[in-house]
C-alpha positions as CSV (number, residue, x, y, z in Angstrom):
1,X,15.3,9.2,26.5
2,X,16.7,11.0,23.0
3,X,14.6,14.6,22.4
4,X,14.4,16.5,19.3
5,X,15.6,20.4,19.5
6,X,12.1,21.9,19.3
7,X,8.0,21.0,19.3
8,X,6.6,21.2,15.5
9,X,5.1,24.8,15.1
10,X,1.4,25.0,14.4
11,X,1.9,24.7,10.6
12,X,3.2,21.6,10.4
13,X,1.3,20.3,13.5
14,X,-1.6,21.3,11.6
15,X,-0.4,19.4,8.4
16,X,0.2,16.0,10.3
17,X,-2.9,15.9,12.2
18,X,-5.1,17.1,9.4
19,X,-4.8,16.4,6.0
20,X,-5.2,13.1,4.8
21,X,-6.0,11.5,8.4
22,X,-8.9,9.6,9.2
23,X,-8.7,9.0,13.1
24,X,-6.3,9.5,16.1
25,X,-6.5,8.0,19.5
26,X,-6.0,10.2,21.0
27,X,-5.2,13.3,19.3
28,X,-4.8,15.0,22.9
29,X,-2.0,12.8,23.9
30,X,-0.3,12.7,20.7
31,X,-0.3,16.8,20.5
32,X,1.0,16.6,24.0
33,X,3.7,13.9,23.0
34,X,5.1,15.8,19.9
35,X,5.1,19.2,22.1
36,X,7.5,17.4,24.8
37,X,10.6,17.2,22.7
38,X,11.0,13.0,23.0
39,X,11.5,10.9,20.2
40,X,8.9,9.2,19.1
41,X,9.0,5.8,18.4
42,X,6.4,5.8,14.9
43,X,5.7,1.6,14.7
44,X,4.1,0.1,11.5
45,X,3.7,-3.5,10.2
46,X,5.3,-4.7,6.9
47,X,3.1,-8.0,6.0
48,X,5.9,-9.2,3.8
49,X,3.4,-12.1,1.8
50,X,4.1,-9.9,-1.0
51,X,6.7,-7.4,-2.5
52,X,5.4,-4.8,-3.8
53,X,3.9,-1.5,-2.4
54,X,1.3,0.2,-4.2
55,X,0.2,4.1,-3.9
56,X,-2.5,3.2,-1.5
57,X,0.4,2.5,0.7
58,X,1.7,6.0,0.0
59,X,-0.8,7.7,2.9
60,X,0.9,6.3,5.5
61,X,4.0,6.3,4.0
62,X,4.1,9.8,3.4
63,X,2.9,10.4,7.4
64,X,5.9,7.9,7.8
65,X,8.0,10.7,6.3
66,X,6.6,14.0,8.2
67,X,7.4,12.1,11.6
68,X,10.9,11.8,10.0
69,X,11.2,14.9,9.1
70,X,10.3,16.4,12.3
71,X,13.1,14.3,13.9
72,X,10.9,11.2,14.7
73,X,11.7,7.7,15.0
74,X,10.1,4.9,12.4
75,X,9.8,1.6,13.2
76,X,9.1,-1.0,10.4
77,X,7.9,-4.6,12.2
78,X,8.3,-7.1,9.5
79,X,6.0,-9.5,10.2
80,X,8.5,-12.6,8.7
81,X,6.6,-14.3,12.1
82,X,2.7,-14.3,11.1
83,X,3.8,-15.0,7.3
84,X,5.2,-18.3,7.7
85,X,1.9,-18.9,9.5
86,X,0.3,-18.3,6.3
87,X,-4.2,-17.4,6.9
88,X,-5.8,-20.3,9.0
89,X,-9.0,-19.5,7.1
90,X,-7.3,-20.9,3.9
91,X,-9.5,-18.2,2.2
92,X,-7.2,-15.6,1.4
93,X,-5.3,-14.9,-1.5
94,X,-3.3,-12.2,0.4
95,X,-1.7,-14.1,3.1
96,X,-0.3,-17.3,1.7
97,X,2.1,-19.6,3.9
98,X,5.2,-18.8,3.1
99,X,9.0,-19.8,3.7
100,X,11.5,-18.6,5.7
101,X,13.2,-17.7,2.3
102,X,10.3,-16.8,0.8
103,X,9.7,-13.8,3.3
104,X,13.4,-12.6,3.4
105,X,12.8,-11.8,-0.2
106,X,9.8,-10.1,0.1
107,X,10.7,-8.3,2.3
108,X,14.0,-7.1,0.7
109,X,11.9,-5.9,-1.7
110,X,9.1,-4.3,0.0
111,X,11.9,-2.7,1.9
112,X,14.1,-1.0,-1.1
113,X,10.3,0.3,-2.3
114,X,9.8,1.7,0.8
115,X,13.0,3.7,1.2
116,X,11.8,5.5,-1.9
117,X,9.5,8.0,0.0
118,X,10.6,7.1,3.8
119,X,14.2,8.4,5.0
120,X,16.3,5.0,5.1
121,X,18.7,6.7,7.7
122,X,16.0,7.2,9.7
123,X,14.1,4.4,10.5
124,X,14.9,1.2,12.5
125,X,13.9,-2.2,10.7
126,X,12.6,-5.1,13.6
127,X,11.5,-8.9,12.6
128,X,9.0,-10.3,14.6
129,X,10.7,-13.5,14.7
130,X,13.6,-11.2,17.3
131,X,10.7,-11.8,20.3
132,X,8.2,-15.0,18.9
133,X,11.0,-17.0,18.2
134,X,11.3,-17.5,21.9
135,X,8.1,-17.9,22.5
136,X,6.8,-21.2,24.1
137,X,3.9,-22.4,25.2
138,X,3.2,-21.0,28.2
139,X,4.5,-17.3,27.2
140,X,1.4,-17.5,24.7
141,X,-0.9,-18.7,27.2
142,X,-0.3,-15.7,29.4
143,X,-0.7,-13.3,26.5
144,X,-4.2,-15.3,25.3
145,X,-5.3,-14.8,28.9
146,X,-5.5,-10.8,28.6
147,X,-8.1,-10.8,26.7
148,X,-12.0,-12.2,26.4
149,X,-13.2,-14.1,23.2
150,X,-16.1,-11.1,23.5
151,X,-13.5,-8.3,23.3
152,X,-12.4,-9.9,20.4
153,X,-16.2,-11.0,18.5
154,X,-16.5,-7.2,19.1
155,X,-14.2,-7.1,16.1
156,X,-16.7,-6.1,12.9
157,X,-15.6,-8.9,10.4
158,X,-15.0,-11.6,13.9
159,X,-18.8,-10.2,15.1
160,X,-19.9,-10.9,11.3
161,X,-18.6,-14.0,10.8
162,X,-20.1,-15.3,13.9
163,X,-23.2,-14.4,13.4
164,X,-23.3,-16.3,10.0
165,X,-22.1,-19.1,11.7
166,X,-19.0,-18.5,9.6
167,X,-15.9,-20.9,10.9
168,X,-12.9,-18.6,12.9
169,X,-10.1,-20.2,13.7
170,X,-7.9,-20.2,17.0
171,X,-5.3,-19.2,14.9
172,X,-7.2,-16.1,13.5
173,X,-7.6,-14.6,17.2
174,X,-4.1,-14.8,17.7
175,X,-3.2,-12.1,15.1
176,X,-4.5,-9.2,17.1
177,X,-2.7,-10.6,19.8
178,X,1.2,-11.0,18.2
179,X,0.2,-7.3,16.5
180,X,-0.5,-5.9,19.7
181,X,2.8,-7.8,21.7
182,X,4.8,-6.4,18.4
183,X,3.9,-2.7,19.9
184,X,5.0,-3.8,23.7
185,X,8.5,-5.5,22.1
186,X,9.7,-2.4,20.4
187,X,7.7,0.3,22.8
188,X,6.1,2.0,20.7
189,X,4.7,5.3,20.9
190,X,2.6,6.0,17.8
191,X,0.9,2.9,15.8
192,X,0.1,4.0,12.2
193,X,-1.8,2.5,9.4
194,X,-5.0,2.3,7.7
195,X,-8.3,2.5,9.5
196,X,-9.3,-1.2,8.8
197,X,-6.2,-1.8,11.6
198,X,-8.3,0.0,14.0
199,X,-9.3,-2.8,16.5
200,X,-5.7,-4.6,16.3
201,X,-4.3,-0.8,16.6
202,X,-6.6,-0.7,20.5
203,X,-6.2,-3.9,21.6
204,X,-1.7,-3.0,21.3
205,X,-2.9,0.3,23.3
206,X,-4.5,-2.0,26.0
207,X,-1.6,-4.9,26.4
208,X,1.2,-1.7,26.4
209,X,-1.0,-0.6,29.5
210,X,-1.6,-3.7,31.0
211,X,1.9,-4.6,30.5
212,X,3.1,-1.6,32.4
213,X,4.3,0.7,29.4
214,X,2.4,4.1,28.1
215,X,-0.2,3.1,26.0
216,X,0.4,4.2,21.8
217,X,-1.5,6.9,20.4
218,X,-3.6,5.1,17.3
219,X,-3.1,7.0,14.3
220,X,-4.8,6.0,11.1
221,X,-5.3,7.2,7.5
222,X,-7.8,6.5,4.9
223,X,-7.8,3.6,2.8
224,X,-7.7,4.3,-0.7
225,X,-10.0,3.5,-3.5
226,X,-8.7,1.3,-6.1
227,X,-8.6,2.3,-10.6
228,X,-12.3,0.4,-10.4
229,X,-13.4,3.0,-8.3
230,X,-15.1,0.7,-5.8
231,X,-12.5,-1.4,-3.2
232,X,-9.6,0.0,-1.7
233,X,-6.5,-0.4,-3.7
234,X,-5.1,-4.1,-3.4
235,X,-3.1,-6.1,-5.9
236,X,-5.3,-9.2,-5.5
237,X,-8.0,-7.5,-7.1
238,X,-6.2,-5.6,-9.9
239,X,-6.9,-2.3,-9.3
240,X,-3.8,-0.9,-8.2
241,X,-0.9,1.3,-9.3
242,X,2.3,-0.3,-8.3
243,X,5.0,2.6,-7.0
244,X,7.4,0.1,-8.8
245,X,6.3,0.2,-11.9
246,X,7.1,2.1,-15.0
247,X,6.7,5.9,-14.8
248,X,4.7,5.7,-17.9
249,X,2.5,3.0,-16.5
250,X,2.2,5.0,-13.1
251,X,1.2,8.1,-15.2
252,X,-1.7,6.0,-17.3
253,X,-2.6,4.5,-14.6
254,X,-3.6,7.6,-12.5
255,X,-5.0,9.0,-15.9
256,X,-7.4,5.9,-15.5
257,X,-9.3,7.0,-12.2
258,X,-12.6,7.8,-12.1
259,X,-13.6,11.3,-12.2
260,X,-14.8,11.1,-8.3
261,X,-11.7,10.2,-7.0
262,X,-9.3,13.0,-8.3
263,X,-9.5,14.8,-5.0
264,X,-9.2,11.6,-2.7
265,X,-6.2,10.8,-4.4
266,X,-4.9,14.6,-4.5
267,X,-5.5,15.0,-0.8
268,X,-4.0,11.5,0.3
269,X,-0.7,10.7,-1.7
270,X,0.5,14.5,-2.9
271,X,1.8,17.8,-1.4
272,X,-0.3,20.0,-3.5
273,X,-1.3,23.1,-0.8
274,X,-5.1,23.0,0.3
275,X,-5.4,26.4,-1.0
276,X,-4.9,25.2,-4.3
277,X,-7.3,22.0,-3.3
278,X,-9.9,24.0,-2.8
279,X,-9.8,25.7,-6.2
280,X,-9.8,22.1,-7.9
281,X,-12.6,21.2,-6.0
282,X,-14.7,23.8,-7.0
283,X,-13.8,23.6,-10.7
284,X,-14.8,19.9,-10.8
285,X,-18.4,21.0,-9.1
286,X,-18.7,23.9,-11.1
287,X,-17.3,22.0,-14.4
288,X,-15.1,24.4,-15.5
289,X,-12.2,22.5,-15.6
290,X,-11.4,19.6,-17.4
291,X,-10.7,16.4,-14.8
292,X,-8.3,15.4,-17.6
293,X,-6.1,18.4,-16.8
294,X,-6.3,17.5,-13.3
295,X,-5.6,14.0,-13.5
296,X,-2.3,14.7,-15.7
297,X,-1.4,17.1,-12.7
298,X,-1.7,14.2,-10.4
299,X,-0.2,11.7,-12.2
300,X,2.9,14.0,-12.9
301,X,3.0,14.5,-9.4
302,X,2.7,11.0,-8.4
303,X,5.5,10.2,-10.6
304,X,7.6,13.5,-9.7
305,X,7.7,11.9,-5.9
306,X,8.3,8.3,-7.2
307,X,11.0,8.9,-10.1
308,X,11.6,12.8,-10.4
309,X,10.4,15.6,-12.6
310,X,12.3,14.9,-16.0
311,X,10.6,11.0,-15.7
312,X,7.5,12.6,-14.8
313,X,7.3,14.9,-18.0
314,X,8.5,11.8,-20.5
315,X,5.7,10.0,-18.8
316,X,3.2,12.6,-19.8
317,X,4.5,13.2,-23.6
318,X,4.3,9.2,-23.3
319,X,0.8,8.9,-22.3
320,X,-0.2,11.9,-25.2
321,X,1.3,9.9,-27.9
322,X,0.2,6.6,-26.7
323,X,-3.3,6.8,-25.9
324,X,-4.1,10.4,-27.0
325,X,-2.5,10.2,-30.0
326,X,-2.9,6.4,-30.4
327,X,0.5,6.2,-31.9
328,X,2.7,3.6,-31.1
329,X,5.9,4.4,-29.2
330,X,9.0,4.8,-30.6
331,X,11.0,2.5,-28.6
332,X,9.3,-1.2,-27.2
333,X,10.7,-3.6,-24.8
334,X,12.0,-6.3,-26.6
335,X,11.1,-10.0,-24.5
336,X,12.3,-13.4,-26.0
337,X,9.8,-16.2,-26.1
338,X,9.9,-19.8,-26.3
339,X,8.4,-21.7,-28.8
340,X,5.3,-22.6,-27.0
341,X,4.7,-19.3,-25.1
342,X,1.0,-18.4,-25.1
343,X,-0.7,-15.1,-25.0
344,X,-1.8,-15.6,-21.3
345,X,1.2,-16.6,-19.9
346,X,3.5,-14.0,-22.1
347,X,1.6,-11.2,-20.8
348,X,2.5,-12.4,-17.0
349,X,5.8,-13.4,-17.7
350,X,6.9,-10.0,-19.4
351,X,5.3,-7.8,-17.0
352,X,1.9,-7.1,-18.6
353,X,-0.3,-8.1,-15.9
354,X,0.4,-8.8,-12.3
355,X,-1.3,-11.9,-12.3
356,X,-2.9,-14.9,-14.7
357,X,-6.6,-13.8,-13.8
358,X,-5.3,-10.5,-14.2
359,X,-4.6,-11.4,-18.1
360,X,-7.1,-13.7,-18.6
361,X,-9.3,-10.5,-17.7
362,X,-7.6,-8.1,-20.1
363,X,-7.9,-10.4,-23.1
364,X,-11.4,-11.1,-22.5
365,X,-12.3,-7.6,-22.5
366,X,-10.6,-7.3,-25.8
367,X,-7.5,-5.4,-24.6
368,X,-4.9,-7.0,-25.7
369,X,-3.9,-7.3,-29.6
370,X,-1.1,-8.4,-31.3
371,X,0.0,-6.5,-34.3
372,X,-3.2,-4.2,-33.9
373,X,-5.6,-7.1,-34.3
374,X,-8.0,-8.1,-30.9
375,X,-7.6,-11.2,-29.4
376,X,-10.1,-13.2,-27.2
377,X,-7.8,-16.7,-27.2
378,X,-6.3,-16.6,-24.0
379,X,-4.3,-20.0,-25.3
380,X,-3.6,-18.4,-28.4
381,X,-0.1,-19.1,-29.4
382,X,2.8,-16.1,-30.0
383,X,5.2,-16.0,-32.6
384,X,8.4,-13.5,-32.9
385,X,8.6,-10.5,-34.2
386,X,5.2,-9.1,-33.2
387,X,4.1,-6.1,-31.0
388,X,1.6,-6.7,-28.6
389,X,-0.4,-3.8,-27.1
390,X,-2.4,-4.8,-23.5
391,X,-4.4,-2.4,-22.3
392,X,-3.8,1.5,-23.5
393,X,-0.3,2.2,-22.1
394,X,1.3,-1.3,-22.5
395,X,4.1,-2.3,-25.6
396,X,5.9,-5.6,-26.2
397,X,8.0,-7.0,-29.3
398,X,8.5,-10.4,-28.8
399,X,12.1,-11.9,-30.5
């Protein structure tokens, strides 16, 4: 068993258990773990059905990081297994059936994102298809028969489902299962992720014990709240900021919040000292301080952690001159069309919007123009030599 030279004083005990964490089972054993010396092994799925992180991925990123930095061990499971399964329900726009191709790329990607905030040197990268690609039948039948259908209709959106008569597939039961055999293949000490992993999070601590290893400490952040201000982030529905994107899109993006969620965001993605929390929170109740001026503090933070300070600042004189200001920038990406290109798919195409529903959305709502003039056509037809403006923050010249 590796050890680390010393237990984390209480400062930076304090800081891992406490700020932007929503549960940990149990924080007793986990306090007694990281006083021990060992090496933790810090386990965390990668669903790699798409490739692109956004900053609600940064919570648990970030706690990714402070286990690093205290000498800890990450492990990233990429789930290339449970992808080329694809979601039995055939509902969800999230977890498509993909290729074994298909997922290597995704994953690539997903990857070189996430070494921006989490130590590459430091963390050990697992594919679930290393233990499931042996599986066979009757290795799956002795894993199924750990567990009680109740255990798992005690699940909140399994128990909901069922008592709508909703459909739930065989399949579907199965996740919580490979999740939970994914903690017992790489021993891990630690599961982290968001709090709607909960249940999946408990049933690995129970198979790790009944499979004769020490059962993981749970450790799980908050989810957080999308640019609509109403869902968690997710790049289905469109309210996200992608930690790939532009620095000046980052930085617009952020400016976008709503008021209410300045401190969520302040507490969950940045390093800014509570001390200094505290003060911003009482200035937003109090309303002596404009939430703008916070919000460009956050987004230059944001940005600082993603890109660096000088990107951070450009970003900001960016944003004033662009939306502010209203002025257009001085220098547009350039994007060469064919001759039948159409507003919809140009905006897609060029990097606009993430998606077609995404810019069929923005056009709709009168956000896009081309040459300063609205459009509502989302077939209408785009000639050369034109700027197009979608949303606030967002400049193309087609050629």
């Amino acid at each position: 068993m590796k050890t680390i030279n010393k237990s984390p004083n209480s400062k930076d005990m304090n800081y891992l258990l406490k700020r932007a964490v929503a549960e940990i089972i149990s924080e007793t054993e986990l306090v007694q773990l990281l006083q021990s010396g060992k090496t933790l092994r810090i386990k965390e799925g990668l669903d790699p059905s798409s490739p692109d992180i956004h900053v609600g991925h940064m919570a648990s990123l970030r706690k990714m990081r402070q286990f690093q930095d205290l000498g800890h061990k990450i492990v990233i499971i990429v789930g290339d297994w449970t992808a080329q399964i694809g979601d039995p329900t055939g509902r969800s726009v999230t977890r498509p059936m993909l290729t074994a191709e298909q997922v290597k790329a995704n994953a690539e990607t997903y990857l070189k994102q996430f070494f921006k905030i989490v130590d590459k040197e430091k963390t050990e990268v697992r594919f679930q298809s290393e233990w499931f690609g042996k599986f066979d039948l009757a290795n799956v039948l002795r894993l199924t028969s750990k567990f009680t259908v109740a255990q798992f209709l005690a699940r909140e959106d399994f128990n909901k489902r069922f008592n709508e008569q909703k459909p739930i597939a065989i399949t579907e039961l199965l996740y919580p299962l490979m999740q939970a055999y994914d903690s017992v293949a790489v021993q891990a000490d630690v599961e982290l992720g968001g709090t709607d992993q909960k249940f999946n999070f408990l049933v690995g601590r129970e198979l790790q014990s009944m499979m004769g290893q020490h059962p993981q400490q749970c450790f799980m952040v908050p989810l957080l709240v999308g640019t609509d201000g109403v869902q968690k982030m997710s790049k289905s529905l469109g309210n996200y900021i992608g930690i790939a994107e532009a620095p000046e899109t980052i930085y617009g993006k952020t400016m976008s919040i709503r008021d209410n969620l300045i401190m969520q965001y302040f507490e969950l993605v940045t390093d800014v000292p509570e001390e200094e929390l505290s003060e911003f929170k009482k200035h937003l109740e109090n309303n002596t301080e404009n939430p703008m001026a916070l919000k460009k503090r956050l987004a230059r933070e944001i940005v600082t952690q993603l890109y660096g300070a000088k990107e951070a600042q450009e970003a900001g004189e960016y944003f004033i001159k662009t939306v502010q200001k209203k002025e257009t920038p001085d220098e547009i990406k350039e994007f060469k069309i064919n001759a039948d290109a159409t507003i919809g798919r140009l905006l897609v195409d060029a990097g606009l919007a993430a998606s077609r529903s995404e810019a069929n959305r923005l056009i709709l709502q009168g956000a896009v123009s081309i040459d300063g003039v609205k459009i509502i056509d989302i077939n209408q037809h785009i000639g050369k030599n034109v700027i197009i403006k979608a949303g606030k923050r967002r400049y193309l010249k087609t050629i």
